[in-house]
C-alpha angles and dihedrals in degrees: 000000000000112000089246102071094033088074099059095041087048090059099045094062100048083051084058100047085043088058091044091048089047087049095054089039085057094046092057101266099140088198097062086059097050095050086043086052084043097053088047102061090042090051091062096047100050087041079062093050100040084051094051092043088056098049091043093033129076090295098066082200110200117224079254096062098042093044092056089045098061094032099253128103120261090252090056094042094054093044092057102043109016108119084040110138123203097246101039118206101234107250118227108272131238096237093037134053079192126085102271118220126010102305113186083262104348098085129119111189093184090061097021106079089182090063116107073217103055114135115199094227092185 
């Protein structure tokens, strides 16, 4: 499968997953919340790395090219992700004081249910 038809089929699955997880949220699974809640701050996190990668990497994306990529002027692109690094270190999240997903030494699988290594210490 050619890379340029992975993206669109990645993201059409995690579309998917996002509009199961809305539907158990809906139906009362307080879990499903959570992990909606969860892809959603890593969403933004990694939107912020893929941003800065494609700026830094091969592409040498200007501001204009990312802005009308994402349907937002240039100015309004590099205010929002300029300062972004490539590896992110995860940022403390608002419904943890604890890393959030499986950051090369930040995790916390007993917090982080994302984790492969997530214990249930309960």
């Amino acid at each position: 499968m050619s890379k340029h038809r992975e993206a669109p089929e990645l993201a059409a699955a995690a579309i998917r997953m996002m509009r199961a997880l809305a539907r158990r949220a809906g139906d009362g699974e307080l879990e499903a919340l959570e992990a909606l809640a969860m892809m959603q701050d890593v969403a933004n996190v990694q939107l912020g790395a893929a941003v800065a990668g494609y700026r830094e990497g091969p592409a040498q994306a200007s501001w204009t090219t990312i802005g009308d990529a994402l349907g937002m002027s240039r100015q309004a692109a590099r205010q929002r992700w300029q300062g972004c690094t490539v590896a992110p270190a995860w940022p403390a999240s608002s419904r943890s004081s604890e890393p959030g997903p499986c950051w090369p030494g930040r995790c916390n699988p007993i917090s982080c249910k994302l984790c492969p290594r997530w214990v249930d210490a309960s």
